[in-house]
RODO-2510 file (C-alpha; in nm, 4 decimals, decimal comma):
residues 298
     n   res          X          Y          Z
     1     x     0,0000     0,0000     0,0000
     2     x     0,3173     0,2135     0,0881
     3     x     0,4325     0,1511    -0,2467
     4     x     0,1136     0,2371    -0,4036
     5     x     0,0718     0,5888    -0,2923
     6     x     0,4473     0,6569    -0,3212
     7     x     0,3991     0,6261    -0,7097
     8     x     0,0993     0,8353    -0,7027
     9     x     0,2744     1,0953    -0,5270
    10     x     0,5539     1,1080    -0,8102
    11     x     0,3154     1,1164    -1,0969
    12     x     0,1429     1,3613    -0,9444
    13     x     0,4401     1,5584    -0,9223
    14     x     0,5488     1,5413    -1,2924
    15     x     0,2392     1,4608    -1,4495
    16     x     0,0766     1,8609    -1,3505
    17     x     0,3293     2,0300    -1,4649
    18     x     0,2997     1,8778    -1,8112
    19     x    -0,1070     1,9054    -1,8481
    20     x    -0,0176     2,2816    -1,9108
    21     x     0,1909     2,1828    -2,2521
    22     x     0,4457     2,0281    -2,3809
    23     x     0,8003     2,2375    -2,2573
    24     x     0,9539     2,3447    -2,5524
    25     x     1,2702     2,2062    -2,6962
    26     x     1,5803     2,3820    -2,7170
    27     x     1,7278     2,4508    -3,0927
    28     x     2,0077     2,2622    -3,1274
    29     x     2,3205     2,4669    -3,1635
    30     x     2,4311     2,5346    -3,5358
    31     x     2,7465     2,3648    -3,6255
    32     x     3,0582     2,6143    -3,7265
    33     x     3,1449     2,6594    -4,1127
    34     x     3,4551     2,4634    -4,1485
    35     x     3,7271     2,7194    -4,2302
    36     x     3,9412     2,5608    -4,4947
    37     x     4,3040     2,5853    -4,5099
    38     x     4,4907     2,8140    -4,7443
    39     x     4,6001     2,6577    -5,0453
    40     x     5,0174     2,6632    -5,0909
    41     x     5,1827     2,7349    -5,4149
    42     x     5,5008     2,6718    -5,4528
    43     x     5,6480     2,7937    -5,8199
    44     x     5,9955     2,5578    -5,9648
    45     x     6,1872     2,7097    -6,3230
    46     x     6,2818     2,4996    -6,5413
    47     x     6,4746     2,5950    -6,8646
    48     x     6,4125     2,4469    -7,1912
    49     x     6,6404     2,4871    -7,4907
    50     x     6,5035     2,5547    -7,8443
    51     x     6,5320     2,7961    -8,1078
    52     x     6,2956     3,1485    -8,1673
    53     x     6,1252     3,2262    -8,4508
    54     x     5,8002     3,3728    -8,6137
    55     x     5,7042     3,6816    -8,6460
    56     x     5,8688     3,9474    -8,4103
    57     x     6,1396     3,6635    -8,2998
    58     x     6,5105     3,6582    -8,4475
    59     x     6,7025     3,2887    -8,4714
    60     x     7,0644     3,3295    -8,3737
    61     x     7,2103     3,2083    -8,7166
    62     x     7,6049     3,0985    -8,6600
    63     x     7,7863     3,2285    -9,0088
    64     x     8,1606     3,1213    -9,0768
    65     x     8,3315     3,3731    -9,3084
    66     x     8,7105     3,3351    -9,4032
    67     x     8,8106     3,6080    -9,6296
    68     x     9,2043     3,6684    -9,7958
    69     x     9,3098     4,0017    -9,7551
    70     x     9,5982     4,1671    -9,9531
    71     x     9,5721     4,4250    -9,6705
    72     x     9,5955     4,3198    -9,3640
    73     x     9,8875     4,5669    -9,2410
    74     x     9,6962     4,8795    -9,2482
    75     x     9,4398     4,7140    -9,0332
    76     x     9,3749     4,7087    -8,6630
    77     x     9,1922     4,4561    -8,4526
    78     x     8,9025     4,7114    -8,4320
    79     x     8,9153     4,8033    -8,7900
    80     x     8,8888     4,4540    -8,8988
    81     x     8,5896     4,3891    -8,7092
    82     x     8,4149     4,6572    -8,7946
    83     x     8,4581     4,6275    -9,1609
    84     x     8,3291     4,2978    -9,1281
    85     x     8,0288     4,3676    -8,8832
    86     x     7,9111     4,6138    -9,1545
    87     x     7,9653     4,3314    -9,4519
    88     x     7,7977     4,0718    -9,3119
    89     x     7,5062     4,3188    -9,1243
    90     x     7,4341     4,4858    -9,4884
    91     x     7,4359     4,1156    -9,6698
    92     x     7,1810     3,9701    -9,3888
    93     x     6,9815     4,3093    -9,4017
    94     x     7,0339     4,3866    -9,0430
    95     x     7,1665     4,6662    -8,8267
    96     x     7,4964     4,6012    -8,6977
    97     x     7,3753     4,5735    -8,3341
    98     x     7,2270     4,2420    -8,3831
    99     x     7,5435     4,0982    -8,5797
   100     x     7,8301     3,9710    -8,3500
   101     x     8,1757     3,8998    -8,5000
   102     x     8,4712     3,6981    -8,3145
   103     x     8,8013     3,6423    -8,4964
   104     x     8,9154     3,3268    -8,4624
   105     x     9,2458     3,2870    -8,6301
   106     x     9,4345     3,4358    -8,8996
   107     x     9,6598     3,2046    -9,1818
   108     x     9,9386     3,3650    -9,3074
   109     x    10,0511     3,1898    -9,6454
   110     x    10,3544     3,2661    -9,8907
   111     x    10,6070     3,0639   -10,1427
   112     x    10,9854     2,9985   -10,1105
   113     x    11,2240     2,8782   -10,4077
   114     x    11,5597     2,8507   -10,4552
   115     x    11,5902     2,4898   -10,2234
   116     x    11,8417     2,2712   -10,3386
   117     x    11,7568     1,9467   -10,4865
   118     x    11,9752     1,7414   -10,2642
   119     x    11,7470     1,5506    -9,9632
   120     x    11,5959     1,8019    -9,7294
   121     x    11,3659     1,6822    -9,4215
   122     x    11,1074     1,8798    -9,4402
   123     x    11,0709     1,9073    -9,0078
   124     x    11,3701     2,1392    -9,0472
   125     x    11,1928     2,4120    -9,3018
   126     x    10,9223     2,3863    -9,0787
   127     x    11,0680     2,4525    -8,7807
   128     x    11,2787     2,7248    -8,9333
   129     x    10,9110     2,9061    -9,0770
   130     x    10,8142     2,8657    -8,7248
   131     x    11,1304     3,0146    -8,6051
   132     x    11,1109     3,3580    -8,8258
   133     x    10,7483     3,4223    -8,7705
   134     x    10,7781     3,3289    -8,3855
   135     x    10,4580     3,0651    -8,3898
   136     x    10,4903     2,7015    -8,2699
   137     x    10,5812     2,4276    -8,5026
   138     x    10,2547     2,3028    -8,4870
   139     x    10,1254     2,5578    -8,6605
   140     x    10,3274     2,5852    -8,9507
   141     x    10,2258     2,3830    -9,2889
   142     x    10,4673     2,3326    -9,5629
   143     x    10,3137     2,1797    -9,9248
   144     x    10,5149     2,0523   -10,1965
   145     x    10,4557     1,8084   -10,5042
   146     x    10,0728     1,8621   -10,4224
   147     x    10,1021     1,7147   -10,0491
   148     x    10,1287     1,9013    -9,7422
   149     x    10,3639     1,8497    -9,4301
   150     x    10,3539     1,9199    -9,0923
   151     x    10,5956     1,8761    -8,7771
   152     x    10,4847     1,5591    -8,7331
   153     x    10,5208     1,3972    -9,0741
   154     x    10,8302     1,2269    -9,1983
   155     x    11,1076     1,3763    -9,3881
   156     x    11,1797     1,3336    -9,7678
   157     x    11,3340     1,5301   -10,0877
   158     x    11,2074     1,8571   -10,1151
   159     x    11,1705     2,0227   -10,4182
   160     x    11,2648     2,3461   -10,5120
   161     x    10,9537     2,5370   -10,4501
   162     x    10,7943     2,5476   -10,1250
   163     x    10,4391     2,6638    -9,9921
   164     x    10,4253     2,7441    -9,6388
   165     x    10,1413     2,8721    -9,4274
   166     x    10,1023     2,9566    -9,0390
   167     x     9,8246     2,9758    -8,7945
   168     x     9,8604     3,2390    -8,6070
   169     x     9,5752     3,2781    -8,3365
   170     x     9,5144     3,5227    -7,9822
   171     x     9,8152     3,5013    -7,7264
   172     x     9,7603     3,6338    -7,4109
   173     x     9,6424     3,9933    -7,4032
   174     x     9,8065     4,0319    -7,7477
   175     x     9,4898     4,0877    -8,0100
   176     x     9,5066     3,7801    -8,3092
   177     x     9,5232     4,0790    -8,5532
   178     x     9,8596     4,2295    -8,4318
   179     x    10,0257     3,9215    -8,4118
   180     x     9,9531     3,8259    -8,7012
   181     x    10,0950     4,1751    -8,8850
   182     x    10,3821     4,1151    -8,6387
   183     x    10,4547     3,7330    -8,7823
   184     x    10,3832     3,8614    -9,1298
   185     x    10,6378     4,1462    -9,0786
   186     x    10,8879     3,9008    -8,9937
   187     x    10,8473     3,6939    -9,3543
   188     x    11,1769     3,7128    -9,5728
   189     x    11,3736     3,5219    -9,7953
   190     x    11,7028     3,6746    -9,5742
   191     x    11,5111     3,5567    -9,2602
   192     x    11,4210     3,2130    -9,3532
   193     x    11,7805     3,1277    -9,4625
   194     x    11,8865     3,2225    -9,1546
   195     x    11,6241     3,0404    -8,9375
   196     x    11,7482     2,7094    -9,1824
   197     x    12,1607     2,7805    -9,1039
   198     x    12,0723     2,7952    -8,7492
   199     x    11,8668     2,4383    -8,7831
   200     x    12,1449     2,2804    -9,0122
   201     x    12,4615     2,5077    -9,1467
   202     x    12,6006     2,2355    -9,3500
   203     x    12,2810     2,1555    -9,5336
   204     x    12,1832     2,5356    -9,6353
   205     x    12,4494     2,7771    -9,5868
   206     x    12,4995     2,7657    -9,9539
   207     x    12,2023     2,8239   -10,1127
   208     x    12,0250     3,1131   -10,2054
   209     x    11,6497     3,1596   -10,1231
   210     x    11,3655     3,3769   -10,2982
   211     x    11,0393     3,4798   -10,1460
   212     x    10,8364     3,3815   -10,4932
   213     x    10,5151     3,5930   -10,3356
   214     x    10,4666     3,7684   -10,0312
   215     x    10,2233     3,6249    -9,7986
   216     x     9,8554     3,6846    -9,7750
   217     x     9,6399     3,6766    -9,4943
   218     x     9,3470     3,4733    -9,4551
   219     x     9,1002     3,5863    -9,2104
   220     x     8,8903     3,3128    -9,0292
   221     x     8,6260     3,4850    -8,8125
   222     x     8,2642     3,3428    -8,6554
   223     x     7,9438     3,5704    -8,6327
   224     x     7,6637     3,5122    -8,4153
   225     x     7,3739     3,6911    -8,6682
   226     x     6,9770     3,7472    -8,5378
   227     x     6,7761     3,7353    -8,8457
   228     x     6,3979     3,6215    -8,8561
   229     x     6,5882     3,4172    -9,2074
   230     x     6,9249     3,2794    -9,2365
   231     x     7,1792     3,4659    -9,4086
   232     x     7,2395     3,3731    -9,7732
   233     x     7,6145     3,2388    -9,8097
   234     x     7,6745     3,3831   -10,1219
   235     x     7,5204     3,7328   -10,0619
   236     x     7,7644     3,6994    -9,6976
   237     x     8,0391     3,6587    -9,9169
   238     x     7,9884     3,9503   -10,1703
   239     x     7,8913     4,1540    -9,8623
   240     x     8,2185     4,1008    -9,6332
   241     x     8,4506     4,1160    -9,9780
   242     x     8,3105     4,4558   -10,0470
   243     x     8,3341     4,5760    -9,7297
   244     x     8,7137     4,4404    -9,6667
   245     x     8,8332     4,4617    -9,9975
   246     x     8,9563     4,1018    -9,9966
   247     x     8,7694     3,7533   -10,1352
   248     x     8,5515     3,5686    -9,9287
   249     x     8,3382     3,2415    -9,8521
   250     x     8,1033     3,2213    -9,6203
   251     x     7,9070     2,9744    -9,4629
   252     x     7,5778     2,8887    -9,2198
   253     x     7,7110     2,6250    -9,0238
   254     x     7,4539     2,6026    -8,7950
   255     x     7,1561     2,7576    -8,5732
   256     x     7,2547     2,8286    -8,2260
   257     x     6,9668     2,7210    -7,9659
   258     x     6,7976     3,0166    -7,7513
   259     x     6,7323     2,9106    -7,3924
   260     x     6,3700     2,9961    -7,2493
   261     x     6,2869     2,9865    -6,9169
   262     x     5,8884     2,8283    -6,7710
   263     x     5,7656     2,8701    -6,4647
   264     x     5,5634     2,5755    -6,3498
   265     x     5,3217     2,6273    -6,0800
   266     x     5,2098     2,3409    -5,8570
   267     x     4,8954     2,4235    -5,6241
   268     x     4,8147     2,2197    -5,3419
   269     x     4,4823     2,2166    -5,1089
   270     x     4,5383     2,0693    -4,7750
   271     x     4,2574     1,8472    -4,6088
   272     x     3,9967     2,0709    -4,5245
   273     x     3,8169     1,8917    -4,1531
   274     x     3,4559     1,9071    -4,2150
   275     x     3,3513     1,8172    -3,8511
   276     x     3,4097     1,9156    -3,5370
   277     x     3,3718     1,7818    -3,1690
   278     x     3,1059     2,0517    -3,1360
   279     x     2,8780     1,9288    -3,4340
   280     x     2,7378     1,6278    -3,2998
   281     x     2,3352     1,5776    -3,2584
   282     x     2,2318     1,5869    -2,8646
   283     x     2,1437     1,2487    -2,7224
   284     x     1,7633     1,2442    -2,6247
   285     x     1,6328     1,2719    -2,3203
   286     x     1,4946     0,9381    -2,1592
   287     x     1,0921     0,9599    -2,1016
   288     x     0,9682     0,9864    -1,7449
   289     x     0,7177     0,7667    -1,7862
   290     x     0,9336     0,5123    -1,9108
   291     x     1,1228     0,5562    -1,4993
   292     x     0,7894     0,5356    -1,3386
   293     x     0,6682     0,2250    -1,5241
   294     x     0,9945     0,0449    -1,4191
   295     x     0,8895     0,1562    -1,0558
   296     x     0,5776     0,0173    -1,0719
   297     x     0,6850    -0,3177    -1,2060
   298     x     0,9272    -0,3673    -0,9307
***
């Protein structure tokens, strides 16, 4: 009976307070708007070689001149390069500025007769060429008999007219152009004979040499030329002969590659959390009348 009216009293006790209306439920809290990360960029060059061209673009054409010139004297370094700057520039049909001339090395070649028929090795004219015009032996060239000698051929009869020619190239702050007038300058019959006594007196003391022509110079230059076409050899040719008063022959040996740089970009998102400890539905409340029904049963 105890038990009884204890039960009553609880329902009475929650069951008036609920005949006036259902108590109104809370809004759940709204879940916060995921902030997402900041996407990184990170940029790497890379370079990629390949050649310009099209409209508006100039291809670096490489252009190989050599050109003989009877005077090579009256020149300076300076002159020479300007003179043929403005032969090849007018031949391409481009300004000067975009025409870029390096000379490379400058040949030097002449005759000799008056060599005795007797058995000559030829390693001692060479070395006496190299001697008067003050280059290394290796860059001396003697022909005879339509075949051509250097130092480090064998020896054999020579005949009484010899070709020579020397390479004479930059040495140390000394321009290739004044060395070359100062080798040149050194070219005589009177010279030779005595760069040969001082090799071997007993084999040419007695003979008696003549410089058959003088030597001429042959010019051997590269230019770097941007031109939207490629120079015409023959045109080149004309172009630096005119301008140098010499004979040329030219040639496009090949296209030198432009480098480009690209920029590649890489973007990466990172993981964007799209819940939080805070966002979870509220666990519902257990019914009262589901407590007092378990009361009453026990």
């Amino acid at each position: 009976m105890a038990r009884v009216v204890m039960i009553w009293v609880l329902a009475l006790i929650f069951v008036v307070p609920c005949s006036a209306g259902p108590a109104p439920v809370p809004a759940p809290s709204p879940t916060p708007t995921p902030t997402p990360t900041p996407a990184t960029t990170s940029t790497t060059a890379g370079t990629t070689a390949g050649t310009t061209g099209g409209t508006g673009a100039a291809t670096k054409h490489k252009v190989t001149v050599t050109v003989t010139l009877p005077n090579l004297a009256s020149l300076s370094h300076s002159e020479l390069v300007k003179q043929l700057t403005n032969g090849i520039s007018n031949s391409s049909g481009v300004n000067s500025g975009k025409v870029s001339v390096v000379i490379k090395q400058i040949t030097l070649a002449g005759t000799f007769s008056g060599f005795p028929a007797g058995n000559l090795k030829h390693i001692q004219i060479i070395q006496a060429v190299a001697s008067m015009m003050s280059v290394p032996t290796s860059a001396v060239t003697i022909t005879y008999g339509g075949k051509a000698y250097t130092g480090s051929t064998g020896g054999r009869r020579l005949a009484q007219s010899v070709d020579y020619e020397a390479k004479v190239v930059q040495s140390g702050a000394t321009d290739v152009v004044t060395a070359a007038k100062a080798a040149m300058g050194n070219v005589s019959a009177t010279n030779l004979q005595a760069a040969l006594v001082a090799v071997d007196s007993a084999a040419y003391s007695g003979m008696s040499l003549t410089e058959q022509t003088k030597p001429k110079a042959h010019v051997l230059s590269e230019a770097i030329v941007q031109s939207n076409v490629a120079p015409n050899p023959s045109s080149v040719a004309a172009g630096v002969g005119s301008a140098t008063g010499g004979t040329a022959v030219a040639q496009v040996t090949a296209v030198v590659p432009t480098t480009t740089t690209t920029l590649a970009t890489t973007t990466t998102l990172s993981e964007i959390t799209m819940f939080t400890p805070d966002s979870w539905a509220i666990t519902p409340m257990i019914s009262i009348w589901s407590v007092l029904y378990a009361m009453a049963l026990s």
